[in-house]
ZAMILUM-345158 format. One record per residue (C-alpha): residue number from 0; residue in three letters; chain; x, y, z. Coordinates in nm, 2 decimals. Each point is the difference from the previous one (the first is absolute). Example, Ala and Ser with C-alpha at 12.3 -4.5 7.8 and 13.67 -1.06 7.14 Angstrom:
BEGIN
  num  residu  chaine       x       y       z
    0     ALA       A    1.23   -0.45    0.78
    1     SER       A    0.14    0.34   -0.07
//
This chain:
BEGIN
  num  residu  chaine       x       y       z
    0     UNK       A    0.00    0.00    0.00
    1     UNK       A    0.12    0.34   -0.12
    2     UNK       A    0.07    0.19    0.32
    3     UNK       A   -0.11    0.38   -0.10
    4     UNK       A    0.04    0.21    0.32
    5     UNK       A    0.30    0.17   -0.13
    6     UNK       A   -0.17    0.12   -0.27
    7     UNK       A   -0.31    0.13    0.25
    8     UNK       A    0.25    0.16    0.23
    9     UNK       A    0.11    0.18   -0.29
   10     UNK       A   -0.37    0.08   -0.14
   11     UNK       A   -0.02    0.11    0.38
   12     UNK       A    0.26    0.25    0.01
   13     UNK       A   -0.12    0.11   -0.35
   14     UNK       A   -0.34    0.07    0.15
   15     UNK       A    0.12    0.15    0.30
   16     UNK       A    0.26    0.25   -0.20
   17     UNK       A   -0.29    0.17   -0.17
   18     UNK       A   -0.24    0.01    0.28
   19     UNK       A    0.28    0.23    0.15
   20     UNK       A    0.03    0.18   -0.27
   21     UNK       A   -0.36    0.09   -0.03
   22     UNK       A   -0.05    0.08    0.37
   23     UNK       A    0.31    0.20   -0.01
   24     UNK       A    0.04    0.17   -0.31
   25     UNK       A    0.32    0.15    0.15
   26     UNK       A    0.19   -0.33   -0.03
   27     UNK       A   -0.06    0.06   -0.39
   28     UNK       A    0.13    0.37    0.07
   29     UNK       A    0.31   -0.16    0.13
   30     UNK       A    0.07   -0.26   -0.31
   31     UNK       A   -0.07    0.31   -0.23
   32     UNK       A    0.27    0.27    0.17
   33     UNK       A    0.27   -0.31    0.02
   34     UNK       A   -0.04   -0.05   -0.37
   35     UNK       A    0.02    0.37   -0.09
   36     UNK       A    0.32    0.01    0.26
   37     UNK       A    0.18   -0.28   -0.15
   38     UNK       A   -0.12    0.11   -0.39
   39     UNK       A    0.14    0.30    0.05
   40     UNK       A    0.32   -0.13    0.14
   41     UNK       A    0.05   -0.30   -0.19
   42     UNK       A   -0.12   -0.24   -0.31
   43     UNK       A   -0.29   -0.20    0.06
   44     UNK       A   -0.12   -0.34   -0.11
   45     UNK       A   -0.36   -0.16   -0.02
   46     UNK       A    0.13   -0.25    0.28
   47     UNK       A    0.17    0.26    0.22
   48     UNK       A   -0.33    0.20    0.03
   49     UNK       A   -0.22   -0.34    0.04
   50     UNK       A    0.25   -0.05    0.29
   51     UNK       A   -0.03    0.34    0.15
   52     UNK       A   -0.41   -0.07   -0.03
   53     UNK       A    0.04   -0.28    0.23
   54     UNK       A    0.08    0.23    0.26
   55     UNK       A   -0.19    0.01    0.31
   56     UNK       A    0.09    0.36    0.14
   57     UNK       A   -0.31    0.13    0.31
   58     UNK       A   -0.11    0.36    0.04
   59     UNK       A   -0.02    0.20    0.29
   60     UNK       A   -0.09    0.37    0.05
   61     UNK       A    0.25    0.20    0.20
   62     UNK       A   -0.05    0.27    0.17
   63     UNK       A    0.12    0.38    0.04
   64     UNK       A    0.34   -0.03    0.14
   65     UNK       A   -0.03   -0.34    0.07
   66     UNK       A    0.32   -0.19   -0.01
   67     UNK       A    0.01   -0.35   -0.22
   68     UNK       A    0.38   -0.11    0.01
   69     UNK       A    0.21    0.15    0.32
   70     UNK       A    0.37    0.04    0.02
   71     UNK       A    0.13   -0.34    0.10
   72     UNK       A   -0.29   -0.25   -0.05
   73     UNK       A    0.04   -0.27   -0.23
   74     UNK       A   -0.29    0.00   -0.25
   75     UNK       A   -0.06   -0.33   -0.17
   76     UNK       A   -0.21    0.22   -0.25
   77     UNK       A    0.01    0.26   -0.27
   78     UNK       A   -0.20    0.30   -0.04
   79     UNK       A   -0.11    0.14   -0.34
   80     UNK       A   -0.19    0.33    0.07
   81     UNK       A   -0.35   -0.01   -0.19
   82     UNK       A   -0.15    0.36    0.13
   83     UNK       A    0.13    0.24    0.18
   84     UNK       A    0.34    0.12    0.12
   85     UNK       A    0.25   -0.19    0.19
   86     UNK       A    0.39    0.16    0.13
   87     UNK       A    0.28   -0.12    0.09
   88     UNK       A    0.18    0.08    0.35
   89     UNK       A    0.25   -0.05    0.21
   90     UNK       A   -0.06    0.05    0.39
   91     UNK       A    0.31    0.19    0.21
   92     UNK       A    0.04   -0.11    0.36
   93     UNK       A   -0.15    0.37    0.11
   94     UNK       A   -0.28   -0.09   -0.14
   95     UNK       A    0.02    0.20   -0.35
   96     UNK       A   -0.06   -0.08   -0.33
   97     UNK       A    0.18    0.01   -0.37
   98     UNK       A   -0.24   -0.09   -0.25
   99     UNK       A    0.19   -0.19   -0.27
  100     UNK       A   -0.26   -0.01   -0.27
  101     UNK       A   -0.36    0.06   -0.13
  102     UNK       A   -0.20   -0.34   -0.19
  103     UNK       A   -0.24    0.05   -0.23
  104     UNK       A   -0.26   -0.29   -0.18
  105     UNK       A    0.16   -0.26   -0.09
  106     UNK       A    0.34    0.04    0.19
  107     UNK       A    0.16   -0.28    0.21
  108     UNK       A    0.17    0.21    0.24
  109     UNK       A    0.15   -0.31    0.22
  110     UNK       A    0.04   -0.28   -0.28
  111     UNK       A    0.41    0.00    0.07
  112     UNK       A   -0.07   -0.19    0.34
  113     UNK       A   -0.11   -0.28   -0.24
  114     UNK       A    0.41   -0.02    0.11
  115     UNK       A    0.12    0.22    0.24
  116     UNK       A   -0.24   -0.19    0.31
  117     UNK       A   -0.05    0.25    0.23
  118     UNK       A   -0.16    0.40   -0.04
  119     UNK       A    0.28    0.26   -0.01
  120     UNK       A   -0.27    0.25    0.01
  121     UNK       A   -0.33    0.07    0.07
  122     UNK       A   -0.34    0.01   -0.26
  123     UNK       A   -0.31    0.21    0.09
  124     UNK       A   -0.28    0.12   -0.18
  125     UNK       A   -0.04    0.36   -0.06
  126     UNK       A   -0.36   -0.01   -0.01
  127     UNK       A   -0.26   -0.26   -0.07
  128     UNK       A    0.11   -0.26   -0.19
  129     UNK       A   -0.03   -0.33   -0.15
  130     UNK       A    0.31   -0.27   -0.03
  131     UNK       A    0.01   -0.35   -0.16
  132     UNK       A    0.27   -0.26    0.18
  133     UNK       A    0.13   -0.25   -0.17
  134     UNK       A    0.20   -0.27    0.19
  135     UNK       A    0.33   -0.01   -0.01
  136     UNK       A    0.02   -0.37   -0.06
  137     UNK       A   -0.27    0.01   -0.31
  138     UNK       A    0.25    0.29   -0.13
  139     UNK       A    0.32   -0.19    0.03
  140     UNK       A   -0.19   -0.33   -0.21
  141     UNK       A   -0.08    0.25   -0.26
  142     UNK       A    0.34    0.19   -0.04
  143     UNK       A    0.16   -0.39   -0.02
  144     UNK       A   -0.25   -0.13   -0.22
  145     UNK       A   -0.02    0.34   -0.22
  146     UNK       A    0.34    0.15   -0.04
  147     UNK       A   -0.15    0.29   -0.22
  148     UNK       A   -0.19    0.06    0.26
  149     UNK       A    0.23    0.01    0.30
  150     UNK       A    0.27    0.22   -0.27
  151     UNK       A   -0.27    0.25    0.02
  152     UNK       A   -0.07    0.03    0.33
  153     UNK       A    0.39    0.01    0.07
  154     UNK       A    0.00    0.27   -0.24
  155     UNK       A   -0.28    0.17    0.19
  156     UNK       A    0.25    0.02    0.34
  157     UNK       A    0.24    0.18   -0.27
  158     UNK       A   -0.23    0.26   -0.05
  159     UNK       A   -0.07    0.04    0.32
  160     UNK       A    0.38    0.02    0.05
  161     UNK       A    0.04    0.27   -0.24
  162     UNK       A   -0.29    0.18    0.17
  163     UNK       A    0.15    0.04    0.34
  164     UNK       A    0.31    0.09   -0.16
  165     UNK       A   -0.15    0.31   -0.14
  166     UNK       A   -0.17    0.09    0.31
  167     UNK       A    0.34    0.00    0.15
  168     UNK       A    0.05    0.24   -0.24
  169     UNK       A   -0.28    0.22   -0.01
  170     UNK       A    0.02    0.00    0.41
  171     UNK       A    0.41    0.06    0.01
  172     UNK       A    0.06    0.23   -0.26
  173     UNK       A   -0.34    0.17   -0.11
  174     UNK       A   -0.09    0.37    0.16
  175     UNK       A   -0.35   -0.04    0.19
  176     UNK       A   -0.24    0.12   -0.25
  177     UNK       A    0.20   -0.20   -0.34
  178     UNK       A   -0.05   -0.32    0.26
  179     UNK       A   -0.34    0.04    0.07
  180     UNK       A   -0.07    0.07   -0.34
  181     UNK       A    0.17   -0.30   -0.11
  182     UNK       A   -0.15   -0.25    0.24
  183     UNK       A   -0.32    0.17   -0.13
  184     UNK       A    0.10   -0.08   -0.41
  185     UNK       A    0.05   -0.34    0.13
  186     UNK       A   -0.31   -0.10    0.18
  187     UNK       A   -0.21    0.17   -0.26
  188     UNK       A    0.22   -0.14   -0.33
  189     UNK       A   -0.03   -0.36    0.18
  190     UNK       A   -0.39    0.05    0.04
  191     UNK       A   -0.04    0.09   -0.38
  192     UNK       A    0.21   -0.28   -0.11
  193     UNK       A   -0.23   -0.25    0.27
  194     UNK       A   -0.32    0.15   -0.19
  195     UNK       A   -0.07    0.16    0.36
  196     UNK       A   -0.01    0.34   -0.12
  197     UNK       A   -0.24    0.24   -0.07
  198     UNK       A    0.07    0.27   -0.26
  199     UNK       A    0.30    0.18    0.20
  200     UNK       A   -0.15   -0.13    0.35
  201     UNK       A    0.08   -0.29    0.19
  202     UNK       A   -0.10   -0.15    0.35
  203     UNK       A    0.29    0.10    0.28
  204     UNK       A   -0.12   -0.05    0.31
  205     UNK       A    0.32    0.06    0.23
  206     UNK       A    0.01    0.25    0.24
  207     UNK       A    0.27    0.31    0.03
  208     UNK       A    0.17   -0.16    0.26
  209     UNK       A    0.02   -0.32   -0.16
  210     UNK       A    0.17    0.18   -0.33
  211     UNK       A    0.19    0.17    0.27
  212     UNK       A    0.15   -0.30    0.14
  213     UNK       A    0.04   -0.15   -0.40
  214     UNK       A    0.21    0.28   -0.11
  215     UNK       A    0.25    0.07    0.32
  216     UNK       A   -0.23    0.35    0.04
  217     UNK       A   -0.19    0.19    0.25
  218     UNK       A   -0.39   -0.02    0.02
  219     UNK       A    0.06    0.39    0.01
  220     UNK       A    0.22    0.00   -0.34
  221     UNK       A   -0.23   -0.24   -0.18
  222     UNK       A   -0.30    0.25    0.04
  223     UNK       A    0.19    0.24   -0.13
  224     UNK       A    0.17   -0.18   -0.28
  225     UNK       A   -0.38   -0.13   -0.07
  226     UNK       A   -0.15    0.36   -0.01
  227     UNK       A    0.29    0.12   -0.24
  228     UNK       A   -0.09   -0.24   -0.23
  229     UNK       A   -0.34    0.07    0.05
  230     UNK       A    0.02    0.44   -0.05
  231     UNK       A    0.27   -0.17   -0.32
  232     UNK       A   -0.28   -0.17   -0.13
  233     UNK       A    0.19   -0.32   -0.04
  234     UNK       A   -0.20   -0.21    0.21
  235     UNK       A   -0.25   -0.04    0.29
  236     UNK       A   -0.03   -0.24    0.30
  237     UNK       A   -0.32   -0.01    0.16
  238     UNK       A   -0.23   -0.24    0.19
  239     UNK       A    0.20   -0.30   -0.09
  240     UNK       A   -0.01    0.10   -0.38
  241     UNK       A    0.28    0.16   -0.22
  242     UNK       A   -0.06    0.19   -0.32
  243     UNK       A    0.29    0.07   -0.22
  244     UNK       A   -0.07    0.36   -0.11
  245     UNK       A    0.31    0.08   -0.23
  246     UNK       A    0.15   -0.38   -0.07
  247     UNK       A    0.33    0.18   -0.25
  248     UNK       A    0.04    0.25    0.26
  249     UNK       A    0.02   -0.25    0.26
  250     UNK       A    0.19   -0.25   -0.19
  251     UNK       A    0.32    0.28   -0.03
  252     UNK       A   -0.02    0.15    0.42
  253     UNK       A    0.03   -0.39    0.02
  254     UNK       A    0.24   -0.14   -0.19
  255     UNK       A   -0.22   -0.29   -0.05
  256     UNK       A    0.07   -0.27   -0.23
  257     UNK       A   -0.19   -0.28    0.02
  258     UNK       A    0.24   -0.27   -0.16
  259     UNK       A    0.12   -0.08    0.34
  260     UNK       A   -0.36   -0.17    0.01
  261     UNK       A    0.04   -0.24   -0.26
  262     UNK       A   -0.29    0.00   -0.17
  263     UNK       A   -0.06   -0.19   -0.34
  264     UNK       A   -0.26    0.28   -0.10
  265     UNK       A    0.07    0.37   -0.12
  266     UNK       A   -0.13    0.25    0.15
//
């Protein structure tokens, strides 16, 4: 007698894939931003994107402030932001902060401890937000199974790389209003370039300080930096929204060149 469970199991977890899917259309959400990331990064096959569709990522809504990875856990997931923003910090022992970076839709702000096993820093929303996490161990099956696939997410840390070495930049060697404006050229040029974007607006919601405590500057000298742009016409920051008023104009006070961000599409 043909024994046939095997093939039930499977029919099973068939069944039970796409009932997930359809009480949580964010897991779909998830398999669609992974593709884009690793599209965009790297060649893709019909089996490598079958692969990443087997995927079984959860959602979860975060909330304002709300910290999902802290500075020395060891996460056995990875998070792909969906909605929302998410930073980047590190935590001094006095108790203040350096924000690191900003994550937009579709960014996997913590994918490099896939490797590096425990949280060098800290990840928090900015506001409400909404995060797919992938397991670590379903991740590490793909990138051995797929190599296209785990070349593009290695490129993706590159990127990421090349990022933080230009905010070295912009924070060491810019005057306060050319880095503002150029943390500013950044978040809006990545928005566009994520569809996120709204004519010359974008979403933003960070708070003076917290730019303050990105850019090595005083809450005081980011309000003023913000209302010289502002009487400049360059651009605007309000109620977590930023409007790029003069993009040229604020293009040249920043010295901003967005090659650094390795994007496969002009802008």
């Amino acid at each position: 007698m043909i024994d046939f469970r095997p093939m039930n199991q499977i029919r099973l977890i068939r069944v039970v894939g796409a009932m997930q899917k359809q009480l949580d259309p964010g897991v779909e959400r998830v398999a669609e931003l992974l593709l884009s990331n690793v599209a965009l990064h790297g060649t893709l096959e019909t089996a490598d994107e079958a692969a990443i569709r087997k995927l079984t990522p959860r959602t979860r809504s975060v909330s304002a402030g709300e910290d999902i990875v802290r500075q020395g856990d060891r996460p056995n997931v990875a998070v792909i932001v969906l909605g929302g923003m998410l930073a980047r910090y590190h935590t001094l022992e006095g108790g203040d902060r350096q924000y690191l970076s900003f994550h937009i839709a579709g960014d996997m702000p913590d994918i490099q401890c896939l490797f590096l096993t425990v949280m060098d820093h800290s990840l928090c929303a900015l506001g409400e937000a909404v995060v797919g996490v992938v397991p670590h161990d379903q991740l590490t099956r793909l990138i051995r199974s797929r190599p296209a696939v785990g070349l593009a997410l290695w490129r993706l840390t590159f990127v990421d790389a090349s990022i933080f070495r230009q905010a070295i930049t912009n924070n060491g060697a810019r005057p306060h209003l050319a880095r503002l404006a150029h943390l500013l050229c950044e978040q809006y040029e990545r928005a566009r370039q994520a569809s996120l974007a709204v004519g010359r607006s974008c979403d933003f919601p960070v708070r003076q300080a917290q730019i303050a405590q990105a850019l090595g500057m005083s809450a005081v000298s980011v309000h003023r930096a913000l209302q010289k742009l502002r009487r400049d016409r360059l651009a605007d920051l309000r109620s977590g929204k930023l409007e790029i008023l003069n993009w040229p104009g604020l293009i040249r006070l920043a010295g901003f060149d967005p090659a650094y961000l390795h994007l496969k599409t002009e802008p």
